[in-house]
N, C-alpha and C positions, 0 to 999 in steps of 0.2 A: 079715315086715316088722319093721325096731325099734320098739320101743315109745316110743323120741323121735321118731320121722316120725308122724303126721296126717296123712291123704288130705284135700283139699279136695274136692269135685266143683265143678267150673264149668261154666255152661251159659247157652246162650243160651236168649232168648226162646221157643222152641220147646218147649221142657221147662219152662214156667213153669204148666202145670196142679196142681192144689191135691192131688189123688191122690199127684203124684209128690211134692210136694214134704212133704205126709204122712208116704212112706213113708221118706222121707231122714231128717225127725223119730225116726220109731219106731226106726230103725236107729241111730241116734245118731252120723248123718252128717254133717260140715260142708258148707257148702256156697255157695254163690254164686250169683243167677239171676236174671239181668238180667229183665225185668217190663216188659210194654210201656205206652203210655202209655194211659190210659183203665183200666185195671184198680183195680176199687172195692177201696177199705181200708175198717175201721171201726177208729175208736182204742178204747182202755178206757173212757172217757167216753161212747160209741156215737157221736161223731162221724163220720159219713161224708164222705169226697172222693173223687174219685177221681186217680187219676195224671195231672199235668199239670195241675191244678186246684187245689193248692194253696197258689197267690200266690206262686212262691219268685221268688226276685230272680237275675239272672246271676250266675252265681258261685258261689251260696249252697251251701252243703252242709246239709244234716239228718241227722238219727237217730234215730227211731219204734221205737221197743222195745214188742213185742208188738200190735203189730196185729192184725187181723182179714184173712184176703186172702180176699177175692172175697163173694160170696152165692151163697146154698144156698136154694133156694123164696124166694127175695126175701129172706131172713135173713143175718144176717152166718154165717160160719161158724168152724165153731171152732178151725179153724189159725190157733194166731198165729206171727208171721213179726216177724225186725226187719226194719226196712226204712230202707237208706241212699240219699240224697234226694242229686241235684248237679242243677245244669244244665247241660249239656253244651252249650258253646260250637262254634257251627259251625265 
């Protein structure tokens, strides 16, 4: 492969457990993974929400750099993730 190409991985929500998206990390894989809604974040602050719960407006776009994705024994765990925020218009 040239070394100006970069693989993405894209994936759907199926492949949004915190192991895989781990191992994508360690391997120093880019990546993209759509996240369903109800899945807990914690920010650096240790605020928690979870997806779909946090007041966005139609339209709105966000961008969460370093998150927290999921809980581990009720703890946040130590993958962080950015995470890009829209709402998706029916």
């Amino acid at each position: 492969m040239p070394k100006i190409v970069r693989p993405v991985i894209l994936t759907d929500r199926g492949f949004r457990c915190a192991a895989f998206l781990r191992w994508l990390k360690e391997h120093h894989l880019d990546y993209v993974v759509r996240i369903k809604k109800g899945s807990r974040m914690t920010e650096g602050d240790r605020r928690r929400w979870k997806l779909g719960e946090e007041e966005s407006k139609v339209g709105e776009l966000r961008f969460c750099e370093g998150v927290r994705y999921g809980l581990y024994h009720d703890r946040p765990r130590e993958l962080r993730i950015d995470v890009a925020l829209c709402w998706r218009v029916p």
